[in-house]
C-alpha atoms as one frame of an Amber mdcrd trajectory, in Angstrom:
protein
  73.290 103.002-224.094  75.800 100.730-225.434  75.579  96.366-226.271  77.579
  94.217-224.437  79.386  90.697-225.858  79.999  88.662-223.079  83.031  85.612
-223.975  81.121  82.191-223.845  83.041  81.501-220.881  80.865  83.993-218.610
  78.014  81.738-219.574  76.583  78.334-219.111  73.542  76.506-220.959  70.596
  75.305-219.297  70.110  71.431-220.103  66.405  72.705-222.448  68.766  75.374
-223.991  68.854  78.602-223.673  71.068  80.962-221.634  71.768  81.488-217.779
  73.680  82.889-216.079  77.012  80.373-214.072  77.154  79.676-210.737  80.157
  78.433-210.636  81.991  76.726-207.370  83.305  79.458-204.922  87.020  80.150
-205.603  89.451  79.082-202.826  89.685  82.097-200.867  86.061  82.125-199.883
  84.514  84.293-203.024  82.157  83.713-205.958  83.488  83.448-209.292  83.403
  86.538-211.564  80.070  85.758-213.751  78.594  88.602-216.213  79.565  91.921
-215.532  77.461  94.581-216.862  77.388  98.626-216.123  79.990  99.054-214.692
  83.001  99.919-216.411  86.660 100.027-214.293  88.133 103.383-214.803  90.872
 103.549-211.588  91.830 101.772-209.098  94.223 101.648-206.024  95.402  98.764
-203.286  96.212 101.862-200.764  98.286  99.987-198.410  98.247  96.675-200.530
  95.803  93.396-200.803  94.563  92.744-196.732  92.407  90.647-195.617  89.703
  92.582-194.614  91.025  95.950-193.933  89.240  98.296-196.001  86.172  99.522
-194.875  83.631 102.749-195.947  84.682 105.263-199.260  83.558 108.960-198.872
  84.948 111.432-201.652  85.166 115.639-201.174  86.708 117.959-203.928  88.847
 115.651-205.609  89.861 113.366-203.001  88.630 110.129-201.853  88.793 108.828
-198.425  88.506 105.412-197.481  88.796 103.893-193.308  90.139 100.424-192.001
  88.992  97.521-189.982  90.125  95.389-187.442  91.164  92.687-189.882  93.530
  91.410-189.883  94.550  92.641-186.569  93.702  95.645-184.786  96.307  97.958
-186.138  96.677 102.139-186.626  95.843 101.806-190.228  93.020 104.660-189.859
  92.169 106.523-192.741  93.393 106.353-196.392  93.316 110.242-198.303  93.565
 109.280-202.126  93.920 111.769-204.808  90.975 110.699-207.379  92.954 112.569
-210.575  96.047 110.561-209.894  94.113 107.566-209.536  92.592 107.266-212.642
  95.674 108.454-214.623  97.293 105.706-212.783  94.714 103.194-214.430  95.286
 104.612-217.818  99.073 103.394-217.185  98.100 100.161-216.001  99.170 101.121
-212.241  96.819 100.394-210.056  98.686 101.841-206.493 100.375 105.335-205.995
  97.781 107.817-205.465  97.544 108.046-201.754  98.490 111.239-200.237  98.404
 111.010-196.559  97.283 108.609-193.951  95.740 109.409-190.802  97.113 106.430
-188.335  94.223 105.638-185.877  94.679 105.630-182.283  96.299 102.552-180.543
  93.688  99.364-180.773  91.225 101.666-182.498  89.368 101.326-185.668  87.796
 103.721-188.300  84.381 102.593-189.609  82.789 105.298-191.248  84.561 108.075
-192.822  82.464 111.521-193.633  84.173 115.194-194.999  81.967 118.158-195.054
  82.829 121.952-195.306  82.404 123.697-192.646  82.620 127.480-192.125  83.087
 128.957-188.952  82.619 133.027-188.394  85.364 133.930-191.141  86.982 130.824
-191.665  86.215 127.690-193.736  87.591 124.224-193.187  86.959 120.783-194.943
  86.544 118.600-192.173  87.066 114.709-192.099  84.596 113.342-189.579  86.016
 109.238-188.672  83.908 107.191-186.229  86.308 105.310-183.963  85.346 101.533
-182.165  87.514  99.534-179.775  89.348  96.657-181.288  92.136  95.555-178.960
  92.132  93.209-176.167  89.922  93.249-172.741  91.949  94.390-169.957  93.184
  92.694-167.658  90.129  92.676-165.240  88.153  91.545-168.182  85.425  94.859
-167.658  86.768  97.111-170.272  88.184  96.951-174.130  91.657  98.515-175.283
  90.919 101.289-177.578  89.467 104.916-178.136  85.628 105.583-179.200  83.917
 108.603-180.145  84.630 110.723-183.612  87.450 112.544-184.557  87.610 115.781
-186.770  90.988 116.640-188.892  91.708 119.771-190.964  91.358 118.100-194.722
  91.481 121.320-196.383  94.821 120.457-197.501  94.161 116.561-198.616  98.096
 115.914-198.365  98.557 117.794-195.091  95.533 116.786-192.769  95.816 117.572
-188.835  93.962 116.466-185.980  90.759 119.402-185.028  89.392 117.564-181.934
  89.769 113.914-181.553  87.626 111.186-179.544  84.403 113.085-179.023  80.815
 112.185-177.441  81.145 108.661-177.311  84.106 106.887-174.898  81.879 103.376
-175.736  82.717 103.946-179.592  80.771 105.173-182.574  79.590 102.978-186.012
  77.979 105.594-188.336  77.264 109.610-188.758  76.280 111.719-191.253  76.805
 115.848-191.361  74.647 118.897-192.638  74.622 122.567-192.941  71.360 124.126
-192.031  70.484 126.813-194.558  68.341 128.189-191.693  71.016 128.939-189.152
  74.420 128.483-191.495  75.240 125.778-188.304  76.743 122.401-189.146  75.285
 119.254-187.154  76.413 115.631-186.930  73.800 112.746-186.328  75.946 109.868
-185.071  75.489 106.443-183.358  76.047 105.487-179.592  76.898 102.094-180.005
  76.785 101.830-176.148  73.658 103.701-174.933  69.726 103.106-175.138  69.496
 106.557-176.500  71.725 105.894-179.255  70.995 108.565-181.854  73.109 111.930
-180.787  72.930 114.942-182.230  75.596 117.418-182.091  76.271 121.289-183.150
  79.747 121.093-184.875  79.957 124.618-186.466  83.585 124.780-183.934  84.592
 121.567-184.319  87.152 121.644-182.179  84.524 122.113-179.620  81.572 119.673
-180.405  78.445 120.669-178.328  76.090 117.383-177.807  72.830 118.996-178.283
  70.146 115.997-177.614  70.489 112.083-177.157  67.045 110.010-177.998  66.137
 106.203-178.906  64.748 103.202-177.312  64.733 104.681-173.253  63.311 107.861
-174.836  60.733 106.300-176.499  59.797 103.442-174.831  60.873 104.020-171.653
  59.863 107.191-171.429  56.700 106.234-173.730  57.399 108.910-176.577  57.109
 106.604-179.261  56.123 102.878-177.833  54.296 102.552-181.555  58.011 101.229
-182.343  57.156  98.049-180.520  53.752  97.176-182.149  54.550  95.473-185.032
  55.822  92.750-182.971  59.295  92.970-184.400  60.903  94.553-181.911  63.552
  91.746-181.742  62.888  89.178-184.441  65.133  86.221-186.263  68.149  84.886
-185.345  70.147  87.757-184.739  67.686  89.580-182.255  68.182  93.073-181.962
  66.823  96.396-182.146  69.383  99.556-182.317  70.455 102.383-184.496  73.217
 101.205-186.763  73.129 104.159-189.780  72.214 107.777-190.433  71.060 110.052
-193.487  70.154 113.494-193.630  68.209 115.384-196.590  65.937 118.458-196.611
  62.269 117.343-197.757  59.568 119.375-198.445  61.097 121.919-196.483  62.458
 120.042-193.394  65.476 118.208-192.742  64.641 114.631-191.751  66.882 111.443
-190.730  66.296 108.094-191.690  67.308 105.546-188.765  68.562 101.719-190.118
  67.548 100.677-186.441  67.703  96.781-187.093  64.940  95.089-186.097  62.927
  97.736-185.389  63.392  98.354-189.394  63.563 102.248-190.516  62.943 105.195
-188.615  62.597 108.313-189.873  62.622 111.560-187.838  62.114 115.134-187.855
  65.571 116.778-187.447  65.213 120.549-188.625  65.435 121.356-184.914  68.476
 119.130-184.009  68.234 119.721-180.333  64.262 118.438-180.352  64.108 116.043
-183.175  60.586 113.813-183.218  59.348 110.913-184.678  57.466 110.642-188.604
  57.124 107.020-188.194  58.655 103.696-188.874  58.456 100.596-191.203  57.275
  97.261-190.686  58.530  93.887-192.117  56.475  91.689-193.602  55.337  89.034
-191.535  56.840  86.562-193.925  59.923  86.972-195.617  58.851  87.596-199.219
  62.229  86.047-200.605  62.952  83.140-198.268  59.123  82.398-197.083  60.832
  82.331-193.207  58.576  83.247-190.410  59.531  85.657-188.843  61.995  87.366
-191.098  64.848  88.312-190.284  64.770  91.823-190.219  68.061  93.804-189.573
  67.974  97.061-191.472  71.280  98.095-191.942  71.457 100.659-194.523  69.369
 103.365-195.808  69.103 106.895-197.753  66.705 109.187-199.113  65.662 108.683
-203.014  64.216 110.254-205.442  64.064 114.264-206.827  61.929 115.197-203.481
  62.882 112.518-200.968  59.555 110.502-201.924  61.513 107.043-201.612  63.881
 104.999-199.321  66.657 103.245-201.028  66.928 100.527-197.715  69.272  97.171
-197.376  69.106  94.324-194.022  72.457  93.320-193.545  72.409  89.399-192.957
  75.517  87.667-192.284  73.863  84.498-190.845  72.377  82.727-194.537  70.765
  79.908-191.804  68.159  79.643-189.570  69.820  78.318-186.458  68.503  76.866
-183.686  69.334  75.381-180.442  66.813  72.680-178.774  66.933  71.886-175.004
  64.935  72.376-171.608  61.985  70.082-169.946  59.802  70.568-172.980  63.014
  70.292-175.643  61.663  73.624-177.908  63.712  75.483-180.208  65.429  78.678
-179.663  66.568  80.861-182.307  70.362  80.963-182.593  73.289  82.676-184.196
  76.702  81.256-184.829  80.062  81.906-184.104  82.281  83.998-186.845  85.272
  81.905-186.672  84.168  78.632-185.755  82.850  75.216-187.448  79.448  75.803
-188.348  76.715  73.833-187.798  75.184  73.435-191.359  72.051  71.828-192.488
  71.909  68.130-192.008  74.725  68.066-189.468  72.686  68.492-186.182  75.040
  68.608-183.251  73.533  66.796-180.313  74.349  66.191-177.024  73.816  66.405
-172.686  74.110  69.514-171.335  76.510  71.030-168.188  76.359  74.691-167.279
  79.945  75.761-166.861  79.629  79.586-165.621  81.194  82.022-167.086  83.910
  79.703-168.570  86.873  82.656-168.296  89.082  80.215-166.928  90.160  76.609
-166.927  87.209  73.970-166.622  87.168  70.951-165.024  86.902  67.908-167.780
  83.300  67.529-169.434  81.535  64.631-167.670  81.450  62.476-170.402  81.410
  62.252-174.043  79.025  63.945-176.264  78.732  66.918-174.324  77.873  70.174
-174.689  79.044  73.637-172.681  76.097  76.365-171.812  77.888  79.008-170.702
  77.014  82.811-169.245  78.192  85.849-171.485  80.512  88.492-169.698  83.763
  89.304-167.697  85.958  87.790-170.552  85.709  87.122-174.347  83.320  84.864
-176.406  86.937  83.157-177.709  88.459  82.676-173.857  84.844  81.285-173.235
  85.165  78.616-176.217  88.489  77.599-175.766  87.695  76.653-172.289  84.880
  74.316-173.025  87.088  73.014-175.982  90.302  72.288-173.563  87.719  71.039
-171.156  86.505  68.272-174.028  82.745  69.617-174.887  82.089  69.184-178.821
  80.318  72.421-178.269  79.188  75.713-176.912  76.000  77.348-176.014  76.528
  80.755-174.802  73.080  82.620-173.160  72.863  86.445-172.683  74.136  88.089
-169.310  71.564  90.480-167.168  72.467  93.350-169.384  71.961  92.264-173.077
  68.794  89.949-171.801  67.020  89.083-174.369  69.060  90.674-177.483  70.937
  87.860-179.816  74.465  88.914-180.463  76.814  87.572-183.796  79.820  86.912
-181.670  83.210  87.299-183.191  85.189  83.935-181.679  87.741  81.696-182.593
  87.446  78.202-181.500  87.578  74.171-183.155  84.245  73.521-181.566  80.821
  75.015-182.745  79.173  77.439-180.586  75.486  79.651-180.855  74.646  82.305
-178.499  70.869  82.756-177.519  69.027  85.035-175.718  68.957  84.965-171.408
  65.502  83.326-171.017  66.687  80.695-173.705  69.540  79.741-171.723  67.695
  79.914-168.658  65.163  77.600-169.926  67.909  74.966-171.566  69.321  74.881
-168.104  66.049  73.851-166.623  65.491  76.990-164.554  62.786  78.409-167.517
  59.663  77.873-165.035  61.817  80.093-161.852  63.412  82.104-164.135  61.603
  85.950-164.853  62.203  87.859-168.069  60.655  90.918-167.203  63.142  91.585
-164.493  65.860  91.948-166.773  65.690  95.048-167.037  68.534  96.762-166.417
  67.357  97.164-162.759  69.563  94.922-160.680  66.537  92.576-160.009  67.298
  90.182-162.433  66.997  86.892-160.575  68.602  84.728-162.866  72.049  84.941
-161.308  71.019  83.599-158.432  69.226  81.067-159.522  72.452  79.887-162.071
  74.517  80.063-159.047  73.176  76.811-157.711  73.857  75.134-160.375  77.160
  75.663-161.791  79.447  73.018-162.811  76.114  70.309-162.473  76.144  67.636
-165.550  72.649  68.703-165.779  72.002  65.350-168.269  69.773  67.397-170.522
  69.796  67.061-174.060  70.742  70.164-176.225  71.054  70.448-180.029  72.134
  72.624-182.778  70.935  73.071-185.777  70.554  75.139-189.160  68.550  75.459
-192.049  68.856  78.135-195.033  67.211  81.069-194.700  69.656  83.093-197.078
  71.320  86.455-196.887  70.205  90.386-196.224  68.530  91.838-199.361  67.342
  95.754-200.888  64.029  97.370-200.574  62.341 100.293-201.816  60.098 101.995
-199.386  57.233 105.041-199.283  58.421 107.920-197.859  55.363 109.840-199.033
  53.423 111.718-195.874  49.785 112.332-196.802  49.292 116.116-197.245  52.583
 116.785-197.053  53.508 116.618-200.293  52.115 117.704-204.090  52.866 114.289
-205.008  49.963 110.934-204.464  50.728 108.385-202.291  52.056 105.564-204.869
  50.470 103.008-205.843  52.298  99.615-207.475  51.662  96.195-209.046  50.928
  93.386-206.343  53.636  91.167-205.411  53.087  88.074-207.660  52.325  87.462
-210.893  49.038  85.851-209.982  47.820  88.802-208.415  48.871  92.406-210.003
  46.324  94.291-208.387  47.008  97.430-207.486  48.563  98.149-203.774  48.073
 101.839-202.356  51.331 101.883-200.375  50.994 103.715-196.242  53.831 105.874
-195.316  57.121 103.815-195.297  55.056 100.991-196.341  57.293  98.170-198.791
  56.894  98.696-202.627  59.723  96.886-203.856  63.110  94.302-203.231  65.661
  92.729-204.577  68.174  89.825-203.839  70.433  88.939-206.083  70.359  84.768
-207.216  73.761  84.339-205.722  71.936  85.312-202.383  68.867  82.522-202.622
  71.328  80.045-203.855  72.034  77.220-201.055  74.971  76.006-202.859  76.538
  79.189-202.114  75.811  79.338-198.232  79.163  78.330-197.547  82.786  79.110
-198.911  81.405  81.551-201.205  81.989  84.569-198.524  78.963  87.333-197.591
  76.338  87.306-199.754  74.427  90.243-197.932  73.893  93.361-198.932  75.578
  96.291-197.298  75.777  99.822-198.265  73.704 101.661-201.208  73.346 105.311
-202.152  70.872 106.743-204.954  71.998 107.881-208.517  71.277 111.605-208.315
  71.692 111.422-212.179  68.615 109.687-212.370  66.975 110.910-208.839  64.331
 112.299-210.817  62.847 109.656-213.364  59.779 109.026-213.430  59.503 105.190
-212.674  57.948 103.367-215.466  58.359  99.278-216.359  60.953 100.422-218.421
  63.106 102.703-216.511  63.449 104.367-212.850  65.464 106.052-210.369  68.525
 104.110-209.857  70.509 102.807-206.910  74.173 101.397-206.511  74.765  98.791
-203.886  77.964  97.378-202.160  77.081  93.868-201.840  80.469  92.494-200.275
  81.035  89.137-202.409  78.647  89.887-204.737  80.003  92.654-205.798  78.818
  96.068-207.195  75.029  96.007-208.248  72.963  98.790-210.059  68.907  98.794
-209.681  66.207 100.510-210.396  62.792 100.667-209.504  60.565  99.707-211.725
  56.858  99.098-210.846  55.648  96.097-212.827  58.982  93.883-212.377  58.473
  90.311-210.794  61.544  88.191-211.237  62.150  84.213-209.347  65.398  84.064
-211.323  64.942  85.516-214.121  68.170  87.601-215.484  70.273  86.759-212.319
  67.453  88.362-209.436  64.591  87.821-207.209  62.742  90.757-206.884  59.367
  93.404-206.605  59.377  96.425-208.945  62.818  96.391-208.983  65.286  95.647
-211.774  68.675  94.745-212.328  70.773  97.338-214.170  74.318  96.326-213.979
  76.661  94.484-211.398  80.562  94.092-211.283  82.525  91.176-209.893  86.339
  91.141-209.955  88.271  88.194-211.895  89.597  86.954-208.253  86.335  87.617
-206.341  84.822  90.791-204.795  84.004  91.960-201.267  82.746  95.711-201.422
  81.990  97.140-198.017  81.715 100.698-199.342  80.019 102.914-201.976  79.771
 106.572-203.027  78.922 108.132-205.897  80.673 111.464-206.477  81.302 114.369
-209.920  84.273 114.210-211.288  85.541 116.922-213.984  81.938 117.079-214.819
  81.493 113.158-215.174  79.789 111.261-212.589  81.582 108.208-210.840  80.862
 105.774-208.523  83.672 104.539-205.964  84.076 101.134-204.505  86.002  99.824
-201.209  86.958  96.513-201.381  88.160  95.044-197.897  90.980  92.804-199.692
  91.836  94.934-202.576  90.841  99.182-201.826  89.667 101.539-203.579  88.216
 100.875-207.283  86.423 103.688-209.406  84.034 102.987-211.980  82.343 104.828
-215.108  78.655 103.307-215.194  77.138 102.911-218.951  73.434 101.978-219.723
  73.527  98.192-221.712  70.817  97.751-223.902  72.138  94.279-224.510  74.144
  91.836-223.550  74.701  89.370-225.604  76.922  86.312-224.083  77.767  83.417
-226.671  76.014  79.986-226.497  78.113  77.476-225.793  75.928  75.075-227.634
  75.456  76.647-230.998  78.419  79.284-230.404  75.606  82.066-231.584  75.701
  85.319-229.946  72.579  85.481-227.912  70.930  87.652-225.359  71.468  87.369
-221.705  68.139  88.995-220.359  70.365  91.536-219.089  70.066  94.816-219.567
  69.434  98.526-218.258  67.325 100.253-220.829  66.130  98.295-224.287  66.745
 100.469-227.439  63.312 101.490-228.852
């Protein structure tokens, strides 16, 4: 454990003295400032193909080699995967160079791009290959008809054995409709390798695949929501009533992780709304449900009702798998909400990526006309102060809100099509004008057709009556009012959660402080029940909503040097989290912790251990943690600026200078005090 001066001009003084911690202005490219960086200690870096917006997407690292994939930002290029040689990288550092280490790069296919990027070794009869597994998603343009996306989706395997010399195994497998997240294991059972990957496409979006030949990848099972509630093998996934919940209204498998507990491989689902999943994998080709968590009913950070939900990210933690390490990924920090219909009620809303936003305290209002599909030209708006609803489908959300912005309407309402129904989308549009999307029976209802209009026939059926029913009225200045607005709601934040079966384990189900300092009774925790979170004070800062870039958490993945710590107020096993603009964070959990700002966090048994945020601004997407020469390191992507490697070192102080007295005095942060 080491102290840590921090330069006064880290710091700022509270107006009763004291220290805490700056939150400065965001810096002009849309990041916040560099504050107190603890922890973390810079050891390599390297800009791969140089400082991009947004390009840079997940980090993976195998035998010496990291490997880092590429977005659609910005612009849909062949960038595909980076191969980075980790040696060279850090000797790099040590000169001050901070590019030159890249040893190959796998170009993509045309309007294709690589979000997650996975290499396991895999032997085959007498043969053993390292084997890059990249997920591939459409980027490029609708066609012409407007029905399908330019691009390749699936996975594609390459021959990594030699880093410098990788060639394609078998590329654009299982999925045509395109593939977010996977994650591979060997059985020790069978010796047979298996891939878990997404369907981003399909109800039955969790696939499960034999790829011992990976040049021939057998599909072994599909399951998720038409399984299970369809098919009513699991319908307990719909009881807690957050099925689809918040603004962004959604439930589907986003991310996969496998680990062998107490003697059987199991999967843990980030399924969104529906929260975490975990299932019983150790016979791939008939996995079955454990269970799944529940949200709180209110958010326990932002007090919203109902929270937000979204669970993005999640592994195993802990020496025997007794913990999830679990993030939401929020990129909405307001509550948004569209008004309209015969009764005026309030919708839940998301906004547009690339479009003014509608922030609190500047309400949009307006009349209403329902404009169709909007893929083509519109006739002028009827009159001032108007506002477009339009149908999703047949062409893109930014065709749809240029039209109603050529056609004069200060904004857009865009209402789910007879396939989404009643899932809320974040669409990625350009426009000038503002525009929220809502779910079908929202739209149906702003329209005035709510009380003809019925949900349950949306379905994916055909016998969806609302088309026929919008049909009637297209292009009618309906006269209705409609309005937008937001309120803060903030960002998507960490928790801890019980993966602890009763009798299936040596171990007691845990038991942990209560969730306020008023009341520290003890909680007996259910099976992937929530014992802990933690948001970072940069995320529950309104000031920071806008122009400081994401404040949500993304990915995280457990400290296997610590995996088996007992957790005590004083120490615990220990995560690292990507947290885009707020950089690199280290926590552990920590029963007994209660923080409302205090050192920098708002959290529940959880404590702040480090964090890192670059002089220019941050915005980590990915994060690994990987041996090195017999040191353990943790690797960053950065969508502007790569890869970065770090060293992490236990504070026991840091001390930051008073800007008041100029004394050197302590921060509150900290990992672990000396005794």
């Amino acid at each position: 454990m080491r102290k840590l001066t921090i330069s006064a001009a880290a710091i700022a003084c509270a107006a009763l003295g004291g220290v805490v911690l700056a939150h400065d202005t965001p810096l002009p490219d849309g990041h916040i400032p560099q504050n107190v960086n603890y922890g973390f200690e810079v050891i390599g870096r390297d800009l791969l193909a140089g400082v991009t917006d947004g390009l840079y997407t997940d980090v993976w690292s195998h035998k010496g080699y990291a490997y880092v994939g590429t977005f659609q930002e910005p612009s849909c290029t062949r960038a595909g995967v980076f191969i980075v040689d980790i040696a060279q990288t850090l000797e790099n550092y040590e000169r001050n160079f901070i590019e030159g280490a890249v040893v190959a790069e796998i170009k993509s296919a045309p309007n294709t791009r690589v979000n997650d990027v996975k290499v396991h070794t895999i032997t085959t009869g007498n043969k053993t290959r390292d084997v890059l597994v990249a997920t591939e998603e459409k980027c490029g343009q609708v066609n012409g008809s407007g029905k399908r996306q330019l691009g390749k989706g699936g996975i594609s395997y390459y021959d990594v054995t030699d880093p410098s010399n990788p060639h394609a195994i078998k590329q654009h497998a299982i999925n045509d409709g395109g593939t977010h997240n996977t994650y591979q294991w060997t059985d020790d059972k069978d010796g047979k390798t298996y891939t878990i990957a997404v369907d981003d496409v399909e109800l039955n979006d969790v696939v499960l695949v034999d790829i011992s030949k990976p040049q021939s990848p057998k599909e072994l099972t599909r399951v998720g929501l038409e399984d299970w509630l369809i098919e009513g093998n699991y319908r307990e996934i719909t009881e807690d009533g957050q099925f689809q919940t918040g603004v962004f209204a959604f439930s589907g498998l986003h991310d996969v992780w496998v680990e062998k507990i107490n003697g059987r491989y199991q999967a843990v689902l980030s399924y969104w709304d529906a929260g975490f999943v975990v299932i019983d994998v150790d016979d791939p080709a008939n996995p079955f449900v454990l269970g799944d968590s529940t949200y709180p009913a209110v958010d326990p950070v932002f007090g919203v009702e109902p929270g937000e939900g979204n669970g993005h990210a999640a592994v195993f933690g802990g020496d025997v798998g007794q913990y999830i390490w679990a993030g939401d990924e929020d990129f909405d920090p307001f509550r948004n909400e569209v008004r309209g219909g015969p009764d005026f009620r309030g919708f839940l809303a998301t906004q547009g990526s690339d479009v003014p936003q509608v922030l609190p305290g500047g309400a949009v209002d307006g009349d209403a006309d329902y404009v169709g599909l909007a893929c083509s030209a519109l006739d002028p708006a009827s009159g001032p102060g108007k506002i477009a609803v339009i149908q999703r489908g047949a062409c893109a959300f930014t065709t749809k809100v240029g039209s109603a912005e050529a056609a004069g309407y200060d904004a857009a309402v865009v209402f789910n099509h007879s396939t989404g129904c009643e899932s809320t989308v974040s669409m990625l549009v350009e426009g000038g004008i503002p525009a929220m999307f809502v779910p079908r029976s929202a739209g149906l209802e702003i329209v005035g057709l709510g009380d003809q209009y019925d949900p349950s026939t949306c379905d994916g059926s055909g016998t969806d009556n609302g088309d026929a029913l919008l049909a009637v009225i297209e292009g009618t200045n309906l006269a209705d009012p409609v309005g937008l607005s937001a309120t803060f709601d903030g960002w998507g934040y960490f928790h801890v959660l019980n993966n602890l079966m009763g009798g299936t384990t040596t171990l007691a189900p845990p038991s942990v402080p209560g969730e306020s300092p008023d009341n520290r009774d003890v909680l007996d925790i259910e099976y992937l029940g929530h014992m802990g979170y933690f948001a970072p004070i940069e995320a529950t800062d309104p000031d920071l909503a806008v122009g400081a870039g994401d404040l949500t958490m993304h990915n995280v993945e457990g400290d296997p040097s610590t995996a088996g710590d007992t957790p005590t107020f004083d120490a615990g096993p220990r995560s690292f989290i990507s947290w885009y603009s707020a950089g690199m964070r280290a926590v552990e959990y920590r029963p007994g912790h209660w923080h409302t700002g205090n050192g920098g966090v708002a959290s529940w048994n959880v404590h702040e251990v480090g964090r890192f945020i670059a002089e220019d601004g941050s915005n980590f997407w990915g994060v690994h943690v990987e041996e090195h020469d017999g040191e353990q390191i943790i690797l960053g992507s950065d969508r502007f600026t790569g890869l970065w490697i770090f060293r992490f070192n236990c504070e026991s102080e840091v001390l930051v200078e008073d800007t008041e007295t100029g004394e050197l005095v302590d921060s509150g942060l900290y990992c672990r005090r000396n005794n």
